[in-house]
KEKE-3310 file (N, C-alpha, C; in steps of 0.2 Angstrom, whole numbers, plus 5000, padded with zeros to 4 digits):
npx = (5026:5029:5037:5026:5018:5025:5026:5012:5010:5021:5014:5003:5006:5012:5002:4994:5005:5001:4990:4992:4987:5000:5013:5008:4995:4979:4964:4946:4946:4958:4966:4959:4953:4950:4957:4956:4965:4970:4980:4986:4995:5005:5007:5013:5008:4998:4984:4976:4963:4951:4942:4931:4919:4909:4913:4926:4936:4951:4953:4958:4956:4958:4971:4980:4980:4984:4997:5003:5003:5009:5021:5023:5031:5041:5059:5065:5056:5049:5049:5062:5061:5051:5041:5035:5036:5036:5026:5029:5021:5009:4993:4981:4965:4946:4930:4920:4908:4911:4921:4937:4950:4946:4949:4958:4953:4944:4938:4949:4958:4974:4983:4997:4997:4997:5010:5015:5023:5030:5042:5050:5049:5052:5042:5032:5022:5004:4991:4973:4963:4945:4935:4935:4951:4956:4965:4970:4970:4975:4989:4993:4991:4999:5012:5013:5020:5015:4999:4983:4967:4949:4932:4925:4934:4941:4954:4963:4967:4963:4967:4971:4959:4955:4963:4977:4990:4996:5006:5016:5025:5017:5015:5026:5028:5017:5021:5033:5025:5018:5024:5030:5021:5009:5004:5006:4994:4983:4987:4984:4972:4964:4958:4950:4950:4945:4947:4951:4956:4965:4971:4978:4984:4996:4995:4988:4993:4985:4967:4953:4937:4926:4925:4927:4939:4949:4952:4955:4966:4974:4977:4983:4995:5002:5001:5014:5021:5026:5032:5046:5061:5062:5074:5077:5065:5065:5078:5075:5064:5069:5081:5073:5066:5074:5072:5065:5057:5065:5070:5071:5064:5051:5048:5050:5037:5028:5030:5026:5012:5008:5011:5000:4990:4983:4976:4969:4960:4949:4941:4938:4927:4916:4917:4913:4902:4895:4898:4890:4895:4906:4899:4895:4888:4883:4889:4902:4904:4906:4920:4924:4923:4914:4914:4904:4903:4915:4915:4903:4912:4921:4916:4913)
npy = (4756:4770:4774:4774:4784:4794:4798:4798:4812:4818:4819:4825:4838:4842:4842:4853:4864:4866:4869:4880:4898:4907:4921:4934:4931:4936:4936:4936:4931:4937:4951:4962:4960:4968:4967:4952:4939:4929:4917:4910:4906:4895:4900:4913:4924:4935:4941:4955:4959:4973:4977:4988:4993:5005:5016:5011:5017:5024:5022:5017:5002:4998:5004:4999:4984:4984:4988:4978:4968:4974:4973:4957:4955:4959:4956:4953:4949:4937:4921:4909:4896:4895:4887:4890:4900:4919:4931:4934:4945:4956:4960:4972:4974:4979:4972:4981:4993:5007:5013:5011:5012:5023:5042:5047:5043:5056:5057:5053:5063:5064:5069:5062:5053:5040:5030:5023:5012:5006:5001:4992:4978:4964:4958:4965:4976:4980:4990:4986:4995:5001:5009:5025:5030:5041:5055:5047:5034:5038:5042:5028:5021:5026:5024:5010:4999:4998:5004:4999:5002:5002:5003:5013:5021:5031:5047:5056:5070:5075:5084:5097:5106:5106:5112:5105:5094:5079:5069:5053:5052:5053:5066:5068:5055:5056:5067:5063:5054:5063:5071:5090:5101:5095:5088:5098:5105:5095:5093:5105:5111:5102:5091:5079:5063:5054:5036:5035:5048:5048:5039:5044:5053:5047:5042:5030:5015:5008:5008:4999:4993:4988:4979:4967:4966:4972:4962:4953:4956:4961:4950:4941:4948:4947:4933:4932:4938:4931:4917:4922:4926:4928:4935:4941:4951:4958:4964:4974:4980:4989:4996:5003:5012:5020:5034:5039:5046:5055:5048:5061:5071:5064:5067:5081:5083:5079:5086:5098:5096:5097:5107:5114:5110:5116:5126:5118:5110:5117:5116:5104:5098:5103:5097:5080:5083:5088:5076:5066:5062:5053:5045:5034:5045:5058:5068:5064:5053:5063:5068:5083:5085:5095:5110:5117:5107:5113:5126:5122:5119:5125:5140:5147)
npz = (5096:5102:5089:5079:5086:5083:5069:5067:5074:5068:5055:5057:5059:5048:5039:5046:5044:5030:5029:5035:5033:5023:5027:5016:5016:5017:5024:5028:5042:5049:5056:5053:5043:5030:5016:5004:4999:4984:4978:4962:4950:4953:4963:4963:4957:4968:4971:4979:4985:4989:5002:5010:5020:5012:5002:5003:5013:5017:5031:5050:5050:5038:5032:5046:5038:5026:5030:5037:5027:5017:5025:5026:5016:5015:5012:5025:5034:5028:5033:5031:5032:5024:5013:5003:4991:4990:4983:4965:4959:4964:4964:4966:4967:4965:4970:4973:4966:4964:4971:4974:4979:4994:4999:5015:5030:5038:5049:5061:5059:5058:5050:5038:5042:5035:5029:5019:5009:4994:4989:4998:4995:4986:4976:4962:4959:4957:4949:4950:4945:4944:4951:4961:4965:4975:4983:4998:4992:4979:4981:4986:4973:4965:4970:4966:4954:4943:4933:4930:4921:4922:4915:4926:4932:4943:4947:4956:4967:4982:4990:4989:4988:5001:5008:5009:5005:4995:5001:5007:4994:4986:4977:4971:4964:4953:4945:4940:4933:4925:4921:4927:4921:4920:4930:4941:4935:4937:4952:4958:4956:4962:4954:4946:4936:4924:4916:4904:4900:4908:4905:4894:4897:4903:4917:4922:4915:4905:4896:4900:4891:4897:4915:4915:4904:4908:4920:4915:4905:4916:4922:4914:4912:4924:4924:4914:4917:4930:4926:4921:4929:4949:4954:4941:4938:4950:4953:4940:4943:4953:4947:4940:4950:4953:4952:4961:4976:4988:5004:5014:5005:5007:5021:5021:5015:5024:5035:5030:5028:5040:5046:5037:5043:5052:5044:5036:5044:5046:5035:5035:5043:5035:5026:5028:5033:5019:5012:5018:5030:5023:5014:4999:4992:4982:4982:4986:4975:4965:4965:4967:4953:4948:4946:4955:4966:4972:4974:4985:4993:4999:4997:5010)
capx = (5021:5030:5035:5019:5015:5029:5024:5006:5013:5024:5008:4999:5010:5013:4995:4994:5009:5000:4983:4991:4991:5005:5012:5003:4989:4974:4957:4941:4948:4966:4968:4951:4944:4948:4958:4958:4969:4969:4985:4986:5001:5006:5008:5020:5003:4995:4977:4973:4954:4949:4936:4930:4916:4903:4920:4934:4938:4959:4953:4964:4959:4962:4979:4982:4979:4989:5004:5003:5004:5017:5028:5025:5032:5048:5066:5069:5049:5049:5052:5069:5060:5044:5039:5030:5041:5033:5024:5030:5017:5006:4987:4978:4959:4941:4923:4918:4910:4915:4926:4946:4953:4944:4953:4959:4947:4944:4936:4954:4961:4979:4988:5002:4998:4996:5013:5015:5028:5030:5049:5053:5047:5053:5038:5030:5012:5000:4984:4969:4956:4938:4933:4937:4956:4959:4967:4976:4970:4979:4993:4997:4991:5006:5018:5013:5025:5011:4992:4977:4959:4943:4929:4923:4941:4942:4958:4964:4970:4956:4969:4972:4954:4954:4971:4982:4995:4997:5011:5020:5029:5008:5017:5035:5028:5013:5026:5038:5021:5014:5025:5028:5015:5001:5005:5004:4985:4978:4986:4984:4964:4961:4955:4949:4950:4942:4952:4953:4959:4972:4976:4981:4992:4999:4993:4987:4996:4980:4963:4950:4930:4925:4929:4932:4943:4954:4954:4958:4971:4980:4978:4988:5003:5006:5005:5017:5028:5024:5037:5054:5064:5062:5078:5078:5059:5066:5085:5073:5059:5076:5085:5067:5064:5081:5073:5059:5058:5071:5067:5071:5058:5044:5048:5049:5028:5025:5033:5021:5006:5007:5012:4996:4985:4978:4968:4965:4954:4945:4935:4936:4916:4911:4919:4911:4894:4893:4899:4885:4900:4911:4897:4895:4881:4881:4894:4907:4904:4907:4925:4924:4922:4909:4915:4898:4905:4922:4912:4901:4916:4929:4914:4909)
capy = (4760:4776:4776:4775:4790:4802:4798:4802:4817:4822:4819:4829:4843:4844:4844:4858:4869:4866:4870:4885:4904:4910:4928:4939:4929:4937:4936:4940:4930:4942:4958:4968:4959:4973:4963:4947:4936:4923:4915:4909:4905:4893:4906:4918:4931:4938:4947:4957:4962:4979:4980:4990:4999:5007:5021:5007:5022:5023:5021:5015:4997:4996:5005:4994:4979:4983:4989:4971:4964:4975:4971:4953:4955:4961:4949:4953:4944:4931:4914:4906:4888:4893:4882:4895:4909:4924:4929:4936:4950:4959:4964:4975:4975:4979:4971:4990:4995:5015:5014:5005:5013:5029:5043:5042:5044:5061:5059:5053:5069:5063:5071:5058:5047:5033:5031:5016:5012:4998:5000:4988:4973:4962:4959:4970:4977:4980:4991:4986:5000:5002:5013:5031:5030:5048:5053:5040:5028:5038:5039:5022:5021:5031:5020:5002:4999:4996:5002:4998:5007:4999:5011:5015:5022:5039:5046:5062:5072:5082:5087:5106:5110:5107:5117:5101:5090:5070:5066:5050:5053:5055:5072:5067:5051:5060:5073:5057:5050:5066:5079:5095:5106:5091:5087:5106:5105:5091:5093:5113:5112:5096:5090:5072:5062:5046:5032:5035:5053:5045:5034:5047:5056:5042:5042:5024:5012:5007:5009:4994:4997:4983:4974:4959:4965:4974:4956:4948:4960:4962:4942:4940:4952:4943:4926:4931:4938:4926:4916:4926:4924:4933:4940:4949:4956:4963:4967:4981:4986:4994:5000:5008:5014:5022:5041:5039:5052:5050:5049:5064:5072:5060:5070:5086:5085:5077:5093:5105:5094:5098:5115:5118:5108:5122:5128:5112:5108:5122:5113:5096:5097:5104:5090:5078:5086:5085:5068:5066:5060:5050:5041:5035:5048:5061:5072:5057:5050:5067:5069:5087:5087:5098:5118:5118:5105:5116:5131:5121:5115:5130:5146:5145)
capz = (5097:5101:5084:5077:5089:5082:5062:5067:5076:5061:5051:5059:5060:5040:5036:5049:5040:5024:5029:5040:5031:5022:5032:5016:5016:5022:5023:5034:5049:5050:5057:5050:5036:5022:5012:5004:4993:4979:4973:4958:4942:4959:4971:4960:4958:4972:4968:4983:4983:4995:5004:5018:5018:5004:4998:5005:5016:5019:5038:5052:5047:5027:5035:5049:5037:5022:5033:5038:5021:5014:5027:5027:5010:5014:5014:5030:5037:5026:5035:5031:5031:5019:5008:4998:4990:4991:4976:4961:4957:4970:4960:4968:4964:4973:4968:4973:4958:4964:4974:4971:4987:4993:5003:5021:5033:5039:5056:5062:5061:5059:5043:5035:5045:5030:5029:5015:5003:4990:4990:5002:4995:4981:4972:4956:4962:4949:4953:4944:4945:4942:4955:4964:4968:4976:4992:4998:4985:4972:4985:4985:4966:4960:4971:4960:4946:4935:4934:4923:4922:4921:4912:4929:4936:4943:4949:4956:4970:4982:4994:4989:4989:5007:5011:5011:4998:4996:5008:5003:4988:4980:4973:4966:4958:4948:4942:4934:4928:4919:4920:4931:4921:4918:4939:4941:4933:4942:4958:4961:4954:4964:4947:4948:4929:4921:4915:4898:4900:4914:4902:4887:4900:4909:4924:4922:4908:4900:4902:4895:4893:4904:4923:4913:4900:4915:4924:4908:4903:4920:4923:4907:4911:4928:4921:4910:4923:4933:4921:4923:4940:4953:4951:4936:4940:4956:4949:4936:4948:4957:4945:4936:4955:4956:4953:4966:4980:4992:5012:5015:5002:5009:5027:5021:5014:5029:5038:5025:5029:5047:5044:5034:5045:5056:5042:5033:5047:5044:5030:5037:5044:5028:5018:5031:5029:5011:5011:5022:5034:5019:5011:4992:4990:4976:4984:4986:4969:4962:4967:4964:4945:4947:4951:4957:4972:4973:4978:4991:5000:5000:4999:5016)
cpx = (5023:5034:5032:5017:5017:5027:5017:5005:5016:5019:5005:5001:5012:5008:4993:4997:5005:4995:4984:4994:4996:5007:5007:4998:4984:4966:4952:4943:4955:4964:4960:4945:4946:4951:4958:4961:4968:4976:4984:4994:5005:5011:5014:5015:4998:4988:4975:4966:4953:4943:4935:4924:4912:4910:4925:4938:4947:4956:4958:4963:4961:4970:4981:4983:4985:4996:5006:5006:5010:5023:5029:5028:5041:5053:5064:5062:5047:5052:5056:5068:5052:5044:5037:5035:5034:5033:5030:5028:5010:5000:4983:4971:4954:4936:4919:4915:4910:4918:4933:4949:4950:4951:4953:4954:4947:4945:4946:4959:4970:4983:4994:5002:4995:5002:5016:5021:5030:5039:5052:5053:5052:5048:5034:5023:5012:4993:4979:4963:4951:4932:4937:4945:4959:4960:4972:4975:4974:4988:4996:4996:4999:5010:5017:5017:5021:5001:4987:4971:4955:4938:4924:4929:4942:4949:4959:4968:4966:4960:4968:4965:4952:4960:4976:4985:4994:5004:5012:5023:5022:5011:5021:5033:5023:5017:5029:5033:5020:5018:5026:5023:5008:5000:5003:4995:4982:4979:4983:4976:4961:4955:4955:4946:4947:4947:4952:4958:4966:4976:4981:4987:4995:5000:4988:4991:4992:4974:4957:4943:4927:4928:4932:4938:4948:4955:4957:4964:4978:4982:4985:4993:5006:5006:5011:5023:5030:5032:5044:5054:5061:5066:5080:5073:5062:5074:5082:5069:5066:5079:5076:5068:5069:5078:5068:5061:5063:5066:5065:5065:5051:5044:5045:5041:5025:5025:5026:5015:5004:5007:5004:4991:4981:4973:4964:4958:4948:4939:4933:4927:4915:4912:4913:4903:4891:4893:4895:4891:4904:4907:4898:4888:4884:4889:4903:4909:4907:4915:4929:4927:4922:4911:4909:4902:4910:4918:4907:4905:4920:4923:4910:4903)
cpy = (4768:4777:4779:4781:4795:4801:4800:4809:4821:4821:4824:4840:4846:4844:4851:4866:4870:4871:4880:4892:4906:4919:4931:4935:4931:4940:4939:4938:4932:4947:4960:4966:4965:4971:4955:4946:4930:4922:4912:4908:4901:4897:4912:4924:4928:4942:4949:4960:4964:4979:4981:4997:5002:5012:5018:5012:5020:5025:5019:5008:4995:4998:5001:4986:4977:4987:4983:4967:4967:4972:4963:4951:4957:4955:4948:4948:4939:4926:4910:4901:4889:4887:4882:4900:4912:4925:4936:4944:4950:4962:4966:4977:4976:4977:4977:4992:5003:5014:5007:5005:5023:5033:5041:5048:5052:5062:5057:5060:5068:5063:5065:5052:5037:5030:5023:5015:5005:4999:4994:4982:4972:4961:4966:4969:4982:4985:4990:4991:5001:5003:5020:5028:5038:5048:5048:5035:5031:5040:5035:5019:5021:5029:5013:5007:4999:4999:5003:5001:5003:5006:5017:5020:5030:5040:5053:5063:5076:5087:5094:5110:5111:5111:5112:5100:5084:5073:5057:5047:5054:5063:5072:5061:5052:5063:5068:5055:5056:5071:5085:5099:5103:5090:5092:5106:5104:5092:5100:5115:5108:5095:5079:5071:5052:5041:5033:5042:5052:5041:5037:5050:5053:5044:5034:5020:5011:5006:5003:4997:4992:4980:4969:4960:4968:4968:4953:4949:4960:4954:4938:4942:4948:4937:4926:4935:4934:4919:4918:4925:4929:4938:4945:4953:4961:4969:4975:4983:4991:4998:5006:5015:5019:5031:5041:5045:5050:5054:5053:5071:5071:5068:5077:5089:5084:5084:5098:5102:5095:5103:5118:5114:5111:5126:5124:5110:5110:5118:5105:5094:5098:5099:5083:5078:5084:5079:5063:5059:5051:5042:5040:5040:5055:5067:5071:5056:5056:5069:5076:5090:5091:5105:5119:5114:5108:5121:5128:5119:5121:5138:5145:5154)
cpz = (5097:5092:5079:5079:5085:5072:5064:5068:5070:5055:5050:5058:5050:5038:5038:5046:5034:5023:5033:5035:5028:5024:5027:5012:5021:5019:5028:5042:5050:5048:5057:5047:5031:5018:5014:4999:4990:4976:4967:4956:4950:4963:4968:4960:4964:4971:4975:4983:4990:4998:5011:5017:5009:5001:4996:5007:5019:5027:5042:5052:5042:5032:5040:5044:5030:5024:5034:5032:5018:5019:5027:5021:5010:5016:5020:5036:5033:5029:5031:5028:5029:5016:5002:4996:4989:4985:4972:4960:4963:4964:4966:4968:4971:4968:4970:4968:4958:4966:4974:4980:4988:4999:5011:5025:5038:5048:5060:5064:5061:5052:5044:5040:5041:5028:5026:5011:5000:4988:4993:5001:4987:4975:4968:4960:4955:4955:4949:4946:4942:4948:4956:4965:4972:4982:4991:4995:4981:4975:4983:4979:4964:4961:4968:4954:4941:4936:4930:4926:4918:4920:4920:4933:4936:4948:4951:4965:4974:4989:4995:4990:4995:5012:5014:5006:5001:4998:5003:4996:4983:4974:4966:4963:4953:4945:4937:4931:4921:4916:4925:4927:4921:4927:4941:4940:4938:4948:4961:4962:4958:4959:4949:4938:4928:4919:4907:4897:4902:4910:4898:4890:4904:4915:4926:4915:4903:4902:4897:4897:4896:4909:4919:4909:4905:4919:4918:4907:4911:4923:4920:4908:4917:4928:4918:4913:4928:4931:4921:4931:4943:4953:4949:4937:4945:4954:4946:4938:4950:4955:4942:4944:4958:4957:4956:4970:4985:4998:5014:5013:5007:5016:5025:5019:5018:5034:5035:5029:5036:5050:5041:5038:5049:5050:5037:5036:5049:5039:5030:5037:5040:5023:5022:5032:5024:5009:5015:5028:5031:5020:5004:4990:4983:4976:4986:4980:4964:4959:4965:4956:4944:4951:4955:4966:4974:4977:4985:4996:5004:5003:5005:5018)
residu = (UNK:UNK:UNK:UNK:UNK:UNK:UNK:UNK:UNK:UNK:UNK:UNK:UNK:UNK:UNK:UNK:UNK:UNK:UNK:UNK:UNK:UNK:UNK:UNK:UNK:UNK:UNK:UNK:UNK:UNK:UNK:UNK:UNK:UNK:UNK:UNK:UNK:UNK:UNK:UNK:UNK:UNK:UNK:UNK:UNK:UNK:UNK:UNK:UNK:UNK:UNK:UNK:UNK:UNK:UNK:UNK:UNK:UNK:UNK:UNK:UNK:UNK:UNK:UNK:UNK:UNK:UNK:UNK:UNK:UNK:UNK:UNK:UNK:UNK:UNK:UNK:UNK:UNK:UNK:UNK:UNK:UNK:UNK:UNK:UNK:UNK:UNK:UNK:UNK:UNK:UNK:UNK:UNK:UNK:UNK:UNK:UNK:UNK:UNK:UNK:UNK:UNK:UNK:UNK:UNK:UNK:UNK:UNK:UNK:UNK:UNK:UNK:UNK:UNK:UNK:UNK:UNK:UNK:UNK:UNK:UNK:UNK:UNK:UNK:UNK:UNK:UNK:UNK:UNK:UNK:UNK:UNK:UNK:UNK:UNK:UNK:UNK:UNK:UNK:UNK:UNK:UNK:UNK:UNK:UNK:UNK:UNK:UNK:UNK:UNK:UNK:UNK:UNK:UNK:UNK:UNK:UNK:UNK:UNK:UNK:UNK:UNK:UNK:UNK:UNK:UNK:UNK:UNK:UNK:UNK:UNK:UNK:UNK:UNK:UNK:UNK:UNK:UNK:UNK:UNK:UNK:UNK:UNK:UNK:UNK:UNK:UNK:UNK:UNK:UNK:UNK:UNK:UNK:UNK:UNK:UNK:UNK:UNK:UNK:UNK:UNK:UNK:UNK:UNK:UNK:UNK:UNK:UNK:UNK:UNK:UNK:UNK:UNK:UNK:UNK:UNK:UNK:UNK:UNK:UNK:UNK:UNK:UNK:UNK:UNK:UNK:UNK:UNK:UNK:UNK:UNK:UNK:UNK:UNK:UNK:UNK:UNK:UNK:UNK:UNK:UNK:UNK:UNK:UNK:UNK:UNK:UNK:UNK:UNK:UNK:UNK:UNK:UNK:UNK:UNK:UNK:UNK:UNK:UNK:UNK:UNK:UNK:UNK:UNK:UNK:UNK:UNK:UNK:UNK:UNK:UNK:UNK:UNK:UNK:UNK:UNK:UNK:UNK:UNK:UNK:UNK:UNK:UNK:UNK:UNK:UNK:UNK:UNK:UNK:UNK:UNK:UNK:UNK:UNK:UNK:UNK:UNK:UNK:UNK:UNK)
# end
C-alpha cells in the first residue's frame, strides 16, 4: 500500500512539473500580463508577443516584466535540473497594429531608468516589428541581433526634441547600424522613419509588405536556426557582439541624461498634453514626422 502511495505521489509530482511554467514562460497569470509567449520548433523558438496598453507604453510593468524574462534567460537562472533548455531564438512581436514597443512612460519621471540589455543571455533575439518602436522601443530594438519591418513599422528616436538622448547603448548601437553621419541625422532632428526607409539604411534587416509575410519570414529564419547548436549560435552572437558599447559608456549617457534632465522636464507636460497623456491619438501616431508637431512641442 505505501508503495502504491509513493508511485501515485511520483505521479503526481511529474504531471505537476510538466504542467508547471518554464522560468521564461509568461503569460497573463505572471508578473503584469504585458507579455506572452508561444514555443514552438520544440521549444528552441520563443515568440514573445507585447502587450500593454493602446502605445504598449515602456511603463513600469512592460519593464518590470521583461526584466523578468531576460534575466530568466541567463546561464546563471536557469535550473541545473530542467528539462526544457532554454530556447534557441527569442522573437519579439505585438498584435498592436501601431504600436511594437512604444516609449517609456513619461508620467514616471525617472530618466534611465529602463536599464535592459540582451548581452547576458545566450539566446539570438529577433524583433519582428509592425508598429511605432521609438523611445525605448527603439532602445531595446537596436540591442536584438536581428530585426524585421512589417509595412506598418515606424522607428526613430524622439528624445532630442524634448532636451534628452536614448540611454542604453540606443546611441552607440544606431551609429554601428547606420553610421556616425546617418545616426547624426536621425538622432539630432529626432526624425522618426518607415520600414522600408529603415530597411534601405540598415536600421532594420528587412522590411516585408504584410504582417503575414514578416511572420512568415521571421518564422523561417528561427526554424532554421532553430537547427544549429546552441553553441555555435551563441559562440557568434559574442564574437559579432564584441564592439558593443562597453559599461562604462552605457554609465556615462546615463550621467548626461541626468545632467540634462532639469530642462528636459521642461517639455514633459507639453509632450503629455499633445499626447492627450500618451495615447494613440493623432499626435502619438505622428511621431513627430510632422515639423508641424516639432513646433507644437518645443515652441512654447
Amino acid at each position: 500500500m505505501l508503495k502504491r502511495s509513493v508511485q501515485l505521489l511520483s505521479a503526481a509530482l511529474a504531471v505537476s512539473a510538466t504542467s508547471s511554467p518554464l522560468p521564461w514562460q509568461k503569460n497573463g497569470t505572471f508578473g503584469y500580463g504585458t507579455l506572452s509567449t508561444t514555443r514552438s520548433n520544440n521549444g528552441s523558438t520563443l515568440r514573445v508577443n507585447i502587450q500593454n496598453g493602446p502605445i504598449n507604453l515602456y511603463d513600469a510593468k512592460l519593464s518590470t516584466d521583461m526584466t523578468a524574462l531576460l534575466n530568466s534567460l541567463k546561464p546563471a537562472n536557469i535550473p541545473s535540473n530542467t528539462t526544457h533548455p532554454p530556447p534557441k531564438v527569442v522573437v519579439f512581436s505585438s498584435d498592436n497594429p501601431d504600436f511594437w514597443i512604444g516609449h517609456y512612460d513619461i508620467n514616471l519621471i525617472l530618466p534611465g531608468g529602463t536599464n535592459l540589455s540582451t548581452n547576458e543571455t545566450n539566446a539570438l533575439f529577433a524583433s519582428a516589428i509592425n508598429g511605432h518602436a521609438t523611445g525605448s522601443g527603439n532602445e531595446f530594438l537596436v540591442q536584438c541581433d536581428m530585426a524585421f519591418a512589417g509595412p506598418n513599422a515606424v522607428v526613430g528616436s524622439l528624445e532630442g526634441a524634448v532636451g534628452g538622448l536614448q540611454g542604453n547603448g540606443g546611441i552607440q548601437y544606431l551609429v554601428r547600424k547606420l553610421g556616425m553621419a546617418k545616426a547624426a541625422e536621425y538622432l539630432l532632428a529626432a526624425t522618426s522613419i518607415g520600414a522600408q526607409e529603415a530597411a534601405a539604411v540598415g536600421w532594420v534587416n528587412h522590411a516585408y509588405s504584410s504582417a503575414e509575410e514578416l511572420r512568415e519570414a521571421v518564422d523561417a529564419l528561427a526554424y532554421r536556426l532553430s537547427l544549429f547548436t546552441a553553441g555555435s549560435l551563441n559562440g557568434t552572437k559574442t564574437a559579432i557582439r564584441a564592439w558593443g558599447p562597453s559599461p562604462e559608456q552605457s554609465d556615462a549617457d546615463i550621467a548626461t541624461i541626468l545632467r540634462l534632465f532639469p530642462e528636459e522636464i521642461e517639455h514633459l507636460p507639453r509632450l503629455i498634453e499633445l499626447s492627450d497623456n500618451q495615447t494613440a491619438n493623432a499626435f502619438e501616431l505622428g511621431a513627430l514626422r510632422d515639423i508641424k508637431d516639432v513646433e507644437e512641442l518645443v515652441i512654447q
